[in-house]
C-alpha positions in Angstrom: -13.6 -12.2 8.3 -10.4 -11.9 6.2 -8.2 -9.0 6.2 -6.3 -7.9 3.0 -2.9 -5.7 4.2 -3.2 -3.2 1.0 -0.3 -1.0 -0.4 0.3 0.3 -4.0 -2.3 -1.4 -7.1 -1.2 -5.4 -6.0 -3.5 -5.9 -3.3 -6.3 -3.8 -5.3 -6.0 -5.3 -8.1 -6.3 -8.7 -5.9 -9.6 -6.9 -4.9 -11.0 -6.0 -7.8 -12.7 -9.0 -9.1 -12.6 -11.2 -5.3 -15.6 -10.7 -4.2 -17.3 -14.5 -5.1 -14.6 -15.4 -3.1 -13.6 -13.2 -0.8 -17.4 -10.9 -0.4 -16.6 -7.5 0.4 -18.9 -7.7 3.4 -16.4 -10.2 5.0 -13.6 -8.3 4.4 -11.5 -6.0 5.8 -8.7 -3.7 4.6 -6.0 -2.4 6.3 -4.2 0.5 4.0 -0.7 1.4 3.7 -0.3 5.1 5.1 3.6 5.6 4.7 2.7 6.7 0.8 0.8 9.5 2.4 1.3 13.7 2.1 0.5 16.7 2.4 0.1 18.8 -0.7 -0.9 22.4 -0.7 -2.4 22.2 2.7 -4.4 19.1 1.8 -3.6 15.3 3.2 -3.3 13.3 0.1 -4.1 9.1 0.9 -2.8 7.9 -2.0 -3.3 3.7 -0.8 -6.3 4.5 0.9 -8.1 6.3 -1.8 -7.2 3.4 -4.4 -8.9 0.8 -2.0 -12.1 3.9 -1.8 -12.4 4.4 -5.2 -12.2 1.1 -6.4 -15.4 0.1 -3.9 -17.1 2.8 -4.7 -17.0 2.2 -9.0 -15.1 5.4 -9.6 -11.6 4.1 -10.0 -9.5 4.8 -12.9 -8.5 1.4 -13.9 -6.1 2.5 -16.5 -3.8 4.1 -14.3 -5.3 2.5 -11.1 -5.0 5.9 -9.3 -8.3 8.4 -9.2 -10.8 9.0 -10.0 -11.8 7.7 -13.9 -12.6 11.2 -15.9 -11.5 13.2 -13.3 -11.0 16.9 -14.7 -8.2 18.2 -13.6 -8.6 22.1 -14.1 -7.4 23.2 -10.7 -4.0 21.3 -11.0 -3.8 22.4 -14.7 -4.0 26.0 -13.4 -1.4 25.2 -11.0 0.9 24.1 -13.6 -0.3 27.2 -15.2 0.8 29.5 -12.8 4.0 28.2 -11.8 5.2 27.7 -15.6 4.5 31.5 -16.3 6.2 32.4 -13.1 9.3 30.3 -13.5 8.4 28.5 -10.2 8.3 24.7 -12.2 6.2 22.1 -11.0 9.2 19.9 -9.2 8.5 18.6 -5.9 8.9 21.3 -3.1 9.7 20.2 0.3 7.7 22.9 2.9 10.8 24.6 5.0 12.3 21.5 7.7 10.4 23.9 10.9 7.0 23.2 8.8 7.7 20.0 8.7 6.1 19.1 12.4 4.4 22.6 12.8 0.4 22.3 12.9 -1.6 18.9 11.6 0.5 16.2 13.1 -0.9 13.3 10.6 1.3 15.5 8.2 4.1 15.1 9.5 7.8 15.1 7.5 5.8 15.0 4.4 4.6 18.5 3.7 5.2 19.9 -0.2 4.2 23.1 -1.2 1.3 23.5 -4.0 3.1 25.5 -6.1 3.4 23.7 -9.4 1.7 20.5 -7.8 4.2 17.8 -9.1 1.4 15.0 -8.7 -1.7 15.5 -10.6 -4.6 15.6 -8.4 -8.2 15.5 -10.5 -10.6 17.8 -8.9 -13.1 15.2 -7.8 -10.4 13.3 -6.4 -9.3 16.7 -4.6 -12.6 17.3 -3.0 -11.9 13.8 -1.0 -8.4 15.4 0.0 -10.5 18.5 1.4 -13.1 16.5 3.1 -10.7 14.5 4.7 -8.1 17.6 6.2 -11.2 19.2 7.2 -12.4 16.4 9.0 -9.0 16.2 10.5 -8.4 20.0 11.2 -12.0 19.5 13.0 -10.7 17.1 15.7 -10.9 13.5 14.1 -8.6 11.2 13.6 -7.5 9.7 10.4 -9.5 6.3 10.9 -12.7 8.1 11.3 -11.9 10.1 8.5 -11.7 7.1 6.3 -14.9 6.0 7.4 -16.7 8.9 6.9 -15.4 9.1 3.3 -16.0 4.9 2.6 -19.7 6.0 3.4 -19.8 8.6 1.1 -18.7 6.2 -1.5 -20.9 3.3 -0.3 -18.2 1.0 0.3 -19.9 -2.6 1.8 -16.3 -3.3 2.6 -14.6 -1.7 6.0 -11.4 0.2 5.3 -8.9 1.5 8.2 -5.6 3.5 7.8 -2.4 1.5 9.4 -2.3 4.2 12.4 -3.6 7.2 12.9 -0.3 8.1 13.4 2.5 9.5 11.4 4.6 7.1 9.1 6.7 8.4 6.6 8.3 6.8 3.9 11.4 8.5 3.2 13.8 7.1 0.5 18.0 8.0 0.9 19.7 8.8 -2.5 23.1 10.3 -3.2 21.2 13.3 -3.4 19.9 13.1 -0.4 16.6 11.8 1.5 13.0 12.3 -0.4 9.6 11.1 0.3 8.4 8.1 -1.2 5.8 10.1 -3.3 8.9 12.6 -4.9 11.3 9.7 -5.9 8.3 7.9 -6.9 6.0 10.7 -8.8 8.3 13.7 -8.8 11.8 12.0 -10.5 9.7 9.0 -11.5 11.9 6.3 -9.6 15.1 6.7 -11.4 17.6 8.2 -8.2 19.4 5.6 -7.2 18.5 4.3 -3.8 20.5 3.9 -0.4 18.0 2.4 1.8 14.5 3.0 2.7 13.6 5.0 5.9 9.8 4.7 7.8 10.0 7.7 10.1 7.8 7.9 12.5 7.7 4.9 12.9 9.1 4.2 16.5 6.1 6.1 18.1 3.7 4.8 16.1 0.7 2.4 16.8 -1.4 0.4 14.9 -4.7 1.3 16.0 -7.0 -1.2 18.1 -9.5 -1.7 15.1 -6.3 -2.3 13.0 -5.6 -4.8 15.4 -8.8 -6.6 16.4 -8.5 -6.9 12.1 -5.0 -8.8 12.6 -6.8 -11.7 14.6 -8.4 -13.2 11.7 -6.7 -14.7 8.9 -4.6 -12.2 7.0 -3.7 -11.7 3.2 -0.9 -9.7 1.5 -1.2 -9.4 -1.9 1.5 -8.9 -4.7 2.8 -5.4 -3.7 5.7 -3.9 -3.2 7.1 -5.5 0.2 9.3 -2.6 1.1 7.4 0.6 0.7 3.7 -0.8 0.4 3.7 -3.5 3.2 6.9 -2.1 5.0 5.7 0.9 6.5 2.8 -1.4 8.3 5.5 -3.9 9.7 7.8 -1.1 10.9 5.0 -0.7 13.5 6.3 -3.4 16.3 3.1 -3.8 17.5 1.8 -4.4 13.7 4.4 -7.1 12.6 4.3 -8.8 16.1 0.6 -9.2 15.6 1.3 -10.8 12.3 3.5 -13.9 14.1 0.4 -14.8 15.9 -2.7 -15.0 13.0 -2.4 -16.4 9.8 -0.8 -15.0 7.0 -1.1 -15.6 3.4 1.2 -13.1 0.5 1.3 -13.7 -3.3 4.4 -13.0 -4.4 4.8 -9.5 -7.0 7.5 -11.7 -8.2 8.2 -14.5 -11.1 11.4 -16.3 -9.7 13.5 -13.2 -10.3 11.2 -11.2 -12.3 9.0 -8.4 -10.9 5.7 -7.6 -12.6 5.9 -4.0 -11.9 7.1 -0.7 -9.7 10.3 -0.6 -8.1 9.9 -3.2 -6.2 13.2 -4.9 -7.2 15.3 -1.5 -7.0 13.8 -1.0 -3.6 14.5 -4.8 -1.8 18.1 -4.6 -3.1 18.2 -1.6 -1.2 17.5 -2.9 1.5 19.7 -5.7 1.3 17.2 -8.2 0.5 17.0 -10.4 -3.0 15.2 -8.9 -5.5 13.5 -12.2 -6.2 10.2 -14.4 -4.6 13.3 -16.1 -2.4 13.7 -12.2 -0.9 10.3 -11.2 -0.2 9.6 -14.8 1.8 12.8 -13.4 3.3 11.1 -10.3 3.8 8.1 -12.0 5.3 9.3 -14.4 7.8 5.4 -14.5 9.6 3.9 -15.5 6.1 2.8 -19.3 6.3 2.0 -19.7 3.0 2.5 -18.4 -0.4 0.4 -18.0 -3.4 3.0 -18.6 -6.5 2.8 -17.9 -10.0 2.7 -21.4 -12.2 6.2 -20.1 -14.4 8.3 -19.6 -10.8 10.8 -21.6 -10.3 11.7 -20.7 -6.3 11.3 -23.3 -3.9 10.8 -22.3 -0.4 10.0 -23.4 3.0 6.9 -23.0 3.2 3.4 -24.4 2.2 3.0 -22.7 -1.5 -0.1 -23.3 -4.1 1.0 -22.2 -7.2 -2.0 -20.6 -10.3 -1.4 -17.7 -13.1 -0.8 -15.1 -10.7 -1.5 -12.3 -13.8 -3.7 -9.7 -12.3 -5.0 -8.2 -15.7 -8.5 -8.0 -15.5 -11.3 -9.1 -12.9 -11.3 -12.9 -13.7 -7.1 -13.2 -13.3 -8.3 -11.7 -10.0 -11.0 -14.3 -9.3 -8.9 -16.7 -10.2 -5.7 -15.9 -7.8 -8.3 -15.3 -5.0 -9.6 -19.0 -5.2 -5.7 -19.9 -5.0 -5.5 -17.6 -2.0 -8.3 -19.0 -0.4 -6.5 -22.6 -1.1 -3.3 -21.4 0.7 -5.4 -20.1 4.0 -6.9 -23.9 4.3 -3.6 -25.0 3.5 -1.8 -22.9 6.2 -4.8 -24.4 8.6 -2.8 -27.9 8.8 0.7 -26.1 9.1 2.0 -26.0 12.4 4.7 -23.4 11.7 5.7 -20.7 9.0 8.7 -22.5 9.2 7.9 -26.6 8.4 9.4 -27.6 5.0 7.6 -28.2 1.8 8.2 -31.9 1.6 6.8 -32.1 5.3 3.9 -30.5 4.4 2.9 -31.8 0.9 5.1 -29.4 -1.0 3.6 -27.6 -3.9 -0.5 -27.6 -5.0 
């Protein structure tokens, strides 16, 4: 078995065409929950769903979020409603005392419907309902998710980071915002502070997440700091990732990102926004998986290929260098042995 860590539309897109490689049966991913809200009284899965949709052959590969001819005549209605009333459709924070009142898994993340500021198709809401209802009836967010991956005939198993509450929250000068409302709501452009995970101190991975970390693990090119981050501020989570091997491709080209704020974010957080910052980021990685045009030299064992993820062969294609870089990691005794000790560069 092989287990993908999956945040954002990198590790999906990784996905998407792996499978001679990397057979869905044998797989396992673990999804990014920090992305996560509550909108209008529904819990919205944003990482999750991607992964769901995408195995189940209803994913909108253009936008690489929902469902692909969704309608969206409730959320158009909503827009409706709160243009004619003068309510707009910004993002609206539920009162601080609703924050942590009712459905836990919500927590510090509730918006208000009014206006919805993130479209929502109403196919791709129906999965939203079945999953707060399966919540609201007593289960917890990991049997949620595999309730819904059978109702979309996924082959592949899927589990939620916790079943906890994580919140990414990210600090402006205007103050602190969920991931989703910088993100969605004032499409990325407040400048950024640093990058909060709340929740994160009493959260657990749970034990399927972690029987998943024993086998050889694989991050793909997303966003280290709000797509892979929120797993890794779990203790248990990152610790877990020290002792199994680890494999990332880098989002990056030397200093170039391919997309998302994934540069804006790491400087943020005090890290270079570069391929050098996220093996900074990732000090339990033990090998890389490098595009061909990147220039950074690093520590570790790296095998280098077009790392383009455009359609499913670029995927196919990375996925054979990924599987190079788990051998290659076999034969490498520490994340920490230098390139020319090891080989250096494939």
């Amino acid at each position: 078995m092989t287990t993908f860590l999956a945040g954002g539309t990198g590790t999906p897109k990784l996905l998407a065409g792996s499978d001679t490689v990397f057979p869905s049966s044998e797989t396992v991913v673990v999804g990014n929950t920090g992305d996560d809200i509550e909108l209008g009284g529904v819990l919205v899965s944003p990482d999750l769903d991607t992964v769901l949709f995408l195995d189940g052959g209803v994913l909108d590969r253009e936008t690489w979020w929902g469902i692909d001819d969704d309608p969206t005549t409730t959320h158009d209605e909503l827009v409706r409603i709160a243009d004619r009333t003068g309510l707009n459709s910004e993002p609206r924070y539920l009162p601080a005392d609703r924050q942590t009142a009712g459905r836990a898994i919500a927590q510090w993340r509730r918006f208000s419907g009014v206006g919805e500021f993130m479209q929502i198709g109403d196919r791709d809401r129906a999965v939203h309902v079945t999953r707060t209802s399966l919540l609201d009836a007593g289960a917890t967010l990991t049997e949620a998710t595999e309730t819904l991956a059978d109702a979309f005939g996924l082959d592949r198993t899927l589990l939620p980071m916790s079943d906890d509450p994580v919140a990414t929250i990210v600090h402006t000068p205007d103050g602190p915002m969920h991931f989703q409302a910088f993100w969605v709501g004032h499409d990325g452009e407040p400048p950024v502070e640093t990058v909060e995970f709340r929740g994160a101190v009493d959260a657990e991975p749970t034990e399927q997440v972690l029987d998943a970390l024993s086998q050889p693990v694989v991050i793909g090119p997303s966003n280290p700091v709000t797509s892979i981050g929120p797993m890794l501020s779990m203790e248990r989570f990152e610790r877990a990732l020290f002792e199994t091997t680890v494999v990332a491709v880098s989002p990056f080209i030397g200093d170039r990102v391919f997309s998302g704020p994934a540069a804006k974010l790491m400087r943020a957080m005090g890290y270079e926004a570069s391929t050098a910052g996220v093996a900074e980021t990732y000090p339990f990685v033990d090998a890389f998986v490098l595009d061909s045009e990147d220039p950074t030299a690093l520590d570790r064992p790296v095998v280098r290929t077009d790392t383009t993820l455009d359609a499913d062969a670029d995927a196919e294609r990375v996925a054979r260098a990924v599987r190079d870089a788990l051998e290659l990691s076999e034969h490498t005794a520490t994340p920490s042995v230098p390139q020319s000790e090891t080989g250096g560069d494939r």
